[in-house]
SEFITI-890203 format. One record per residue: x, y, z of N, C-alpha, C in turn. Coordinates in pm, whole numbers, plus 50000, padded with zeros to 5 digits. Example, Ala and Ser with C-alpha at 12.3 -4.5 7.8 and 13.67 -1.06 7.14 Angstrom:
2
513194943150780512304955050780513204967050780/512854977550708513674989450714512905000350787/
***
This chain:
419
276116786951554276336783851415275006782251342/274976785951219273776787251146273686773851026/272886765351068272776753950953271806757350847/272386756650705271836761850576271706751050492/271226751450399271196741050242272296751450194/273366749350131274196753350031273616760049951/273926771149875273366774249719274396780749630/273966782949501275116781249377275626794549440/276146804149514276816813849539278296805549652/277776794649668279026790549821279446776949747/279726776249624279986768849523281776765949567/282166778449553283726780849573283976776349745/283156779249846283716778749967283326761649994/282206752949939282326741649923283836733549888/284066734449760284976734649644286286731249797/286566743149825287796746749945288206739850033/286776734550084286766724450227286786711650158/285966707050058286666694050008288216693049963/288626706049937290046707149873290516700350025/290946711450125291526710150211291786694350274/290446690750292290126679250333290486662450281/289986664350132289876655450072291236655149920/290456654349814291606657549686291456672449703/292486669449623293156685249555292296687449434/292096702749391291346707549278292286698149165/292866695849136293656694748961293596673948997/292736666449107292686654849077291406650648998/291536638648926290406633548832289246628648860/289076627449022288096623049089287356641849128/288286650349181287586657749215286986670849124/287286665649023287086672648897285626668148838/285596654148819284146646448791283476649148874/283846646749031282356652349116282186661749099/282736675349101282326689549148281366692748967/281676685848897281056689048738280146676148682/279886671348734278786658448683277996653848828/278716656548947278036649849090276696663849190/278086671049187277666680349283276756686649260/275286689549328274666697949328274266710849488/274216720349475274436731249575273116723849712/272226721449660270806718349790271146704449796/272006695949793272446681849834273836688049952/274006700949951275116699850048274526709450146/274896702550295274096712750429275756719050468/275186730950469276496739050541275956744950690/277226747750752277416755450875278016766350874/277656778850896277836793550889278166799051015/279006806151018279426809651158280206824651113/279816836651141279996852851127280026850550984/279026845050878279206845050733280286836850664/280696827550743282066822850647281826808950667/282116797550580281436783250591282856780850685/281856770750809282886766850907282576753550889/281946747250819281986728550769280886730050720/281236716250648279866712250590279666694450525/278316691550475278796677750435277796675150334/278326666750230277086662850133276336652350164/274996652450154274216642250126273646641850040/274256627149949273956617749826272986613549827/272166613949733270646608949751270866593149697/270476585249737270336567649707269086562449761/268946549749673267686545049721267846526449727/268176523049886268146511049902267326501749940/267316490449964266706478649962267216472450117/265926475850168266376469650316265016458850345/265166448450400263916438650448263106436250333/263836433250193262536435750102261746446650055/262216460650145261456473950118262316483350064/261696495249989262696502049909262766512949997/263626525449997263746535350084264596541550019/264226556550051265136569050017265706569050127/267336572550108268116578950188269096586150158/269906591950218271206602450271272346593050236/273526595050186274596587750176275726597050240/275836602350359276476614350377278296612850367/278866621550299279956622650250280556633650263/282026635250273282386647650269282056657350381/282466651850534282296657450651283346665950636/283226677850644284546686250634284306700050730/285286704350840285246715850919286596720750841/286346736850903287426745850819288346742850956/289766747250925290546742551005290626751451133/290056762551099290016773251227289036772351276/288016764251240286996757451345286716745351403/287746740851392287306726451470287996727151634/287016715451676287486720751826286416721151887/285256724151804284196732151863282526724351862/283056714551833281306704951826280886709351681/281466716351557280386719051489279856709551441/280686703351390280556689851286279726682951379/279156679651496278306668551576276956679751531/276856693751563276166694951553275326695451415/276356698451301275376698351166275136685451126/275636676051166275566657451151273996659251236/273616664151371272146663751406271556671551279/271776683851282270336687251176270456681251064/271706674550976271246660250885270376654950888/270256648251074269666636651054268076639551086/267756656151162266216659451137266376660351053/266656668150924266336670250800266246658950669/266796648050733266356634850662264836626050690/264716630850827263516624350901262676635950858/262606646850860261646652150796261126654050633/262256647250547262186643150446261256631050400/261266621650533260536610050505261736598150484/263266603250457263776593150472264666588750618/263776574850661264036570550815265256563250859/266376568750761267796562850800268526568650719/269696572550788271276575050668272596567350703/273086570950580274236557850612275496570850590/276916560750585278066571050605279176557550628/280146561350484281336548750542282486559850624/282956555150756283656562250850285126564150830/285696572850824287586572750827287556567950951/287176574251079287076572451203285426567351234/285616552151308284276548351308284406553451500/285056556951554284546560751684284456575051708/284416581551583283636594051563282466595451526/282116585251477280576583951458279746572151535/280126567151582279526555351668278626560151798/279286573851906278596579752027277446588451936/277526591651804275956599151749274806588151736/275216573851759274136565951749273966560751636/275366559351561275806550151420275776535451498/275856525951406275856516751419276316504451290/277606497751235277656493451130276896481951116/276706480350981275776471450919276436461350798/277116468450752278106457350624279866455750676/280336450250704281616447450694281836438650583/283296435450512283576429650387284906420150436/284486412150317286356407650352286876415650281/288056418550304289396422250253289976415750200/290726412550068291296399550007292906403949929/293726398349996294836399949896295476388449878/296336394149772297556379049711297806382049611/299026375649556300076381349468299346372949322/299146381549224298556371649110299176354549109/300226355949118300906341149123300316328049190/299366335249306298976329249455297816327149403/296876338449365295616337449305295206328349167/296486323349078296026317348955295046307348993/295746299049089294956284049094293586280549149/292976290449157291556296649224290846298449139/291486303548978290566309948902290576301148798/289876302348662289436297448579289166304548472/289906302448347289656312048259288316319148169/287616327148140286576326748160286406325747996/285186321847904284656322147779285036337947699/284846345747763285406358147687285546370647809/286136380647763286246388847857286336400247759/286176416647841286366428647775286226439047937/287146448847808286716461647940286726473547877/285586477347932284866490347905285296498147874/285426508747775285306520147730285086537347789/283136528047778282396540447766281076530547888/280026537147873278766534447939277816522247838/278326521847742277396514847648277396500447717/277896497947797277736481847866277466485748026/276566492848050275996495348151274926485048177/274356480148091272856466448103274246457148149/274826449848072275876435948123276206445448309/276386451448296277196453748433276066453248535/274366456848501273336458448553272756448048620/272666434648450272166420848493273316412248626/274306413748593275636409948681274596412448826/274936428548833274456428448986272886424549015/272606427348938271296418949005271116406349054/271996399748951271716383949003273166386149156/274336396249153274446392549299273916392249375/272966406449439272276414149529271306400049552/270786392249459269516387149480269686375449654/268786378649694268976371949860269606383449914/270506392349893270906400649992270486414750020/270576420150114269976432350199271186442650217/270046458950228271306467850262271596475750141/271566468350018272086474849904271436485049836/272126495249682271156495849647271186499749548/269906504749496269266502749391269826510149267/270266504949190270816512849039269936513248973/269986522448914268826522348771270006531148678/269616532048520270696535548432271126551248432/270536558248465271106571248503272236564848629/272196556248706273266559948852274486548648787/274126536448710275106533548670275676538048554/275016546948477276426555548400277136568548512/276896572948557276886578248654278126572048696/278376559548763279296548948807280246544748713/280166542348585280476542348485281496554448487/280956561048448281856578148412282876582148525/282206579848645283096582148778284866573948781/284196558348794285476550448757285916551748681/286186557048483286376552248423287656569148418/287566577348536288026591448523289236587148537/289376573448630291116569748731291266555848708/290456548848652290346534248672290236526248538/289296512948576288976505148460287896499048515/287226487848392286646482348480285936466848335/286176456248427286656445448335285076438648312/285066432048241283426419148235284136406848198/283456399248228283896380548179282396378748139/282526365148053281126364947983281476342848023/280076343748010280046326947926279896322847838/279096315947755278956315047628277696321947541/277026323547685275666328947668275876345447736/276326347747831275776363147924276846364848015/276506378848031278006386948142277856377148232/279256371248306278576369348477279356373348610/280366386048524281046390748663282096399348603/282356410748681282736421948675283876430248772/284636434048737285626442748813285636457948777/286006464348877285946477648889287156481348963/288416485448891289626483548908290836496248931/291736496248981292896509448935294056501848944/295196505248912296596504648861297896504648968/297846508049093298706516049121300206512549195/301226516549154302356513449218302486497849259/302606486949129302356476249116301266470749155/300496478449207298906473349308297736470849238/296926463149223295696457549124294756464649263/294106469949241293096474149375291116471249318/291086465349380289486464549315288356470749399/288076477449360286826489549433285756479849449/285306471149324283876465949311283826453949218/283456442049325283736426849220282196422849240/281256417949117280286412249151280326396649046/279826386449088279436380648976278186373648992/277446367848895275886360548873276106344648925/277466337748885277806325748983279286323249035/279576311249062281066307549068281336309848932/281166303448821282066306748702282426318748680/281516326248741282126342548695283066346048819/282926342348929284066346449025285616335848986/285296328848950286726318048921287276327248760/286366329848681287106340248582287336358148583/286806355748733287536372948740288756371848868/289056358348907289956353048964290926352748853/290906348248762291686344548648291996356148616/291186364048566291526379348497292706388848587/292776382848681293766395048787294796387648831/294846370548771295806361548769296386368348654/295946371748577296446374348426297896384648473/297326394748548298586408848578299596401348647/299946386748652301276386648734302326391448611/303436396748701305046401848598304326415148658/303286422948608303036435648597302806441148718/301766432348803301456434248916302106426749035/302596431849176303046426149257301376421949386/300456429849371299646422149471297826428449386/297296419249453295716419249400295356423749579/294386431849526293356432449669292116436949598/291226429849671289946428949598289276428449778/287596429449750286236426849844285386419549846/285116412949913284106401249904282926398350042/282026398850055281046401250101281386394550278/280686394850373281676389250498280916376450473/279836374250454278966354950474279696348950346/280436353550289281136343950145282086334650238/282226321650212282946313150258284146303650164/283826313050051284706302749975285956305850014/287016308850112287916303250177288326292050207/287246280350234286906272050276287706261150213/287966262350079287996256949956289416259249875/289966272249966290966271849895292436262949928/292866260449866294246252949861295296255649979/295806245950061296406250750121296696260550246/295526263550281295136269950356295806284150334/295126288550189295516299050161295236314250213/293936308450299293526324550364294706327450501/295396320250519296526327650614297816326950559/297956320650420299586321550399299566332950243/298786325550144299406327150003297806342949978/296996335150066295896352350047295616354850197/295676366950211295256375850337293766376950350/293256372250449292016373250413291086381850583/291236394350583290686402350719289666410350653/288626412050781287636417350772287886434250754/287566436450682286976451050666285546464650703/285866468450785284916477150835284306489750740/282816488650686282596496150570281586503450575/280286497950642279546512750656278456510850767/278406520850774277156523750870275956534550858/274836527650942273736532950938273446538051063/272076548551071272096557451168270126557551148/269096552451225267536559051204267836574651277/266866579851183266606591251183265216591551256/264286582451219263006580651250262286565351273/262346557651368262556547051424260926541251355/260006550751355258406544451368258116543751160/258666551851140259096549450981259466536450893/260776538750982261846526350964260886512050969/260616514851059259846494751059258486492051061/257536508351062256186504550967256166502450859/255586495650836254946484350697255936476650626/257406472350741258246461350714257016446750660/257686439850589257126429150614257366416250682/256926409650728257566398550804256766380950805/256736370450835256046359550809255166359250837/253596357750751252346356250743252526350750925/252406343250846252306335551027252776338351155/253376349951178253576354951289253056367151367/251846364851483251056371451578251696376751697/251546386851707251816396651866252876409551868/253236413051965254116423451969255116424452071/256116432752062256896433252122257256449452134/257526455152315257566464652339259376465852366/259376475752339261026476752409261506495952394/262406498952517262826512152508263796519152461/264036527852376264806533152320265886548152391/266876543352413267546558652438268786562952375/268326572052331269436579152204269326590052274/270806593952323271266604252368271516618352289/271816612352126272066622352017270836630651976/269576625151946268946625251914267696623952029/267896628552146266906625552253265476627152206/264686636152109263596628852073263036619552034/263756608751983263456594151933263236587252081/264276590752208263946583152313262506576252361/262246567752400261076566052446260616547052436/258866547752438258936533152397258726530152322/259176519652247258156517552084257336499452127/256696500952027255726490751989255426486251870/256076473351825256486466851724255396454551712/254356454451617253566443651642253476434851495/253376426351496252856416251347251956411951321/251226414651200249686409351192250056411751027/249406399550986249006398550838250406400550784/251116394850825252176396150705253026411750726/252686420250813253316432750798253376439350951/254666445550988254876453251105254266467051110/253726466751215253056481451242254146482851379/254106498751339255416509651483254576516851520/254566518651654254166527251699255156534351852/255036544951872256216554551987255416554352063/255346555152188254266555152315253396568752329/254016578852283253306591352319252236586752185/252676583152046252076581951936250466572951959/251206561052052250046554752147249266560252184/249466563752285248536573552330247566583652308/247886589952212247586598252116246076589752014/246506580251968246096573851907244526564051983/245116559652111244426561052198243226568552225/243216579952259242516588252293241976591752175/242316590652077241196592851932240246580751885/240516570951948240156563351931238576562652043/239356564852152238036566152272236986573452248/237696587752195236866597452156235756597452066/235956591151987234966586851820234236577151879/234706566451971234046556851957233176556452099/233516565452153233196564652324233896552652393/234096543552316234506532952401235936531252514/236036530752620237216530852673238096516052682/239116523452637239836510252598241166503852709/241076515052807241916510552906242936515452927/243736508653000245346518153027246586505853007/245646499752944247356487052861248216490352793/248936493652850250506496152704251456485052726/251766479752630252946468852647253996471552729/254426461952809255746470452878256906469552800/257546475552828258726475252752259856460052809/260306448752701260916442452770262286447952794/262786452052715264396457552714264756468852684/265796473252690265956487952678267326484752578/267606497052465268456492152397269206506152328/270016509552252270696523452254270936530552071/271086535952002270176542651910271056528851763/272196528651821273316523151732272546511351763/272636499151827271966485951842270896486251759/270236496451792268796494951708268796495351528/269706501751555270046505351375270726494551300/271596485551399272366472851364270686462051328/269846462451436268696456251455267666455651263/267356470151285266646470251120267526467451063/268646472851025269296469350912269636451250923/269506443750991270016432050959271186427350996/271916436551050273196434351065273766424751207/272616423251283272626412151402270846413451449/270606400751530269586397351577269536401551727/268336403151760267906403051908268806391251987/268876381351903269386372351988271406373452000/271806379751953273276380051886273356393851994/272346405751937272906416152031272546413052194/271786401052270271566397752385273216392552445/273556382252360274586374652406275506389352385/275776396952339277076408852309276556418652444/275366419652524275106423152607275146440752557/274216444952425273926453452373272606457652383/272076450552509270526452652534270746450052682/269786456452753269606457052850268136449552902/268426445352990266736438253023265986443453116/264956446453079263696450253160262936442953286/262966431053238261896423553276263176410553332/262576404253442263686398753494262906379353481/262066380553428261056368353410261586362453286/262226349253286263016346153224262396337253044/261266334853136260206334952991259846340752920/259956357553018259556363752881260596372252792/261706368252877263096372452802262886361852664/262876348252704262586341152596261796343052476/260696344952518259456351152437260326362852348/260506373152418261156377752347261746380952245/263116372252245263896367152176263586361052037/262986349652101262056343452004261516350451896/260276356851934259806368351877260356373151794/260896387751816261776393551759263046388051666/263626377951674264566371551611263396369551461/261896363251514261036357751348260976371451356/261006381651384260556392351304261586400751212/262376402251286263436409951218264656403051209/264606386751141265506380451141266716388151080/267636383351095269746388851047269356386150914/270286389750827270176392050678271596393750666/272086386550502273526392350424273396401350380/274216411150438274296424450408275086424450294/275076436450206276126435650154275676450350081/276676460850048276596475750011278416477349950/278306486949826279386483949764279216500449712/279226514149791279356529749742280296530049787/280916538449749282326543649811282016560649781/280886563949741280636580349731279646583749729/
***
């Protein structure tokens, strides 16, 4: 099979495989992407005797991981033609994705899964799960609070209120990302093709927002943010408002939110449903990328070696070397060592020896990707027995741990694309 960039001639055989796959040509979603979204060199196809046998888009986004900004892949729209599946293609154009992202410079892609154990053996790994939240407006009134004013959108012209909102959510949290006003009208225009999408104010400023559809008595909320509690207790209220009209609310809420805690009655098992939701995942493309020039606490000296084996991607295999100095992580791959090494000897004459850190643990492409992204600690994936140990010296398992936990401490994730 022949992996290509798309171009404006395979417009129609694109078009086909999302048909098949996904909506139908004459829906309102797939009408806005293919004419405001789609562009031909954002989609990698697979060619097989001239005729597209799958293909998939990658969305360009730019998130916020550890404090650092990053380009990446949002890949969407995995689609094989139906007379080719069967056949590995789809694993294989998902690999040249993920070189062609790493040779881009961007050192991770993400992908929310229909099937997450179709993507999990390529060396995915999830990073955000959500709650899931339902209950019948009736159930939900006494939670909420009516808010100072409310409205819902139109058009794009309240793209800033919807902007400041998320900012003050995101703030403390990781994973997400970055809007600027081209992507939220963009967001804007998308929802507004099938949906709605609400604001509550205080007396002073927006402080929380819904992003909503209609359906078959169902209130469904794609996207709730607000700046504090008052704005979540009045967009509680606002979807209290649809009882008579509506028979159930389901909304998302971040997984570290605890205000369950609080509610009446022990409403998260009777009067609201409250289960976790499985939502996206990440995948490095390029491991020594990914976590050079992370930053991490001034105050933390040394390094930590550990081995990598990714079966998908068997060139990433190997050792890396993760060290902290001044406030910032330096990566390095062992051959890269080495390498580095020997240029070093060379210029300087000086011989510097044959020390390479050993590796303490050995760990597998998905763990590692849970690891940067935040989504568990060295110490969380030890106890889940998602690492393997090297070194049988129980101090320096400790060390370890230790270590690595100040470096790449866990983080609230939280990511809210659905395209």
């Amino acid at each position: 099979m022949k992996i290509r960039k798309a171009s404006a001639s395979d417009a129609e055989e694109v078009k086909a495989l999302w048909a098949y796959c996904f909506e139908k040509p004459s829906d309102p979603f797939f009408q806005w992407y293919f004419q405001e979204l789609y562009t031909p060199e954002t989609v990698l196809l697979g060619e097989e005797k001239g005729q597209a046998a799958c293909d998939l888009h990658r969305r360009p986004y730019r998130m916020s991981v550890r404090g650092a900004s990053f380009d990446t892949d949002y890949i969407v729209g995995v689609a094989t033609h139906p007379a080719c599946r069967g056949r590995g293609y789809a694993s294989e154009l998902l690999r040249g994705a993920f070189h062609m992202a790493a040779n881009e410079g961007k050192p991770f892609v993400i992908l929310m899964p229909s099937a997450a154990s179709y993507y999990l053996p390529m060396g995915f790994g999830f990073f955000v799960h959500q709650w899931e939240r339902k209950s019948s407006p009736e159930h939900l009134a006494p939670l909420g609070k009516k808010a100072f004013a409310c409205r819902v959108l139109t058009g794009v012209e309240g793209w800033q209120d919807l902007a400041s909102v998320y900012d003050a959510y995101t703030k403390g949290r990781n994973g997400f990302t970055l809007r600027d006003e081209a992507s939220w009208r963009s967001h804007i225009e998308g929802q507004l093709k099938d949906g709605y999408i609400a604001l509550v104010y205080d007396e002073k400023e927006p402080t929380g927002y819904l992003f909503y559809s209609l359906n078959d008595r169902s209130m469904i909320v794609t996207e709730m943010a607000f700046a504090n509690e008052s704005g979540r207790k009045g967009l509680y209220a606002f979807m209290a408002g649809h009882r008579g009209s509506m028979d159930e609310c389901i909304w998302y809420e971040p997984l570290d939110d605890t205000s369950f805690r609080y509610w009446e009655d022990g409403a998260e098992h009777t009067y609201i449903k409250n289960r976790s939701f499985p939502y996206m995942l990440s995948r490095l493309t390029d491991p020594v990328t990914a976590f050079d020039g992370l930053s991490c606490d001034k105050g933390l000296d040394g390094s930590i070696a550990f081995q990598l084996v990714d079966s998908f991607l068997p060139d990433n295999s190997g050792i890396y070397v993760l060290r902290a100095e001044d406030g910032k992580i330096s990566a390095l791959k062992e051959d890269v060592f080495y390498s580095l090494k020997c240029h070093i000897e060379e210029i300087s004459g000086v011989r510097l020896g044959e020390d390479i850190p050993e590796p303490s643990f050995c760990i597998n492409a998905g763990s590692l990707a849970e690891l940067f992204m935040g989504a568990a600690d060295l110490s969380e994936l030890s106890r889940l027995e998602k690492i393997k140990w090297l070194t049988a010296d129980e101090k320096e398992q400790e060390r370890a741990l230790s270590f690595t936990d100040a470096l790449l401490p866990k983080q609230k994730n939280w990511i809210n694309e659905w395209f």
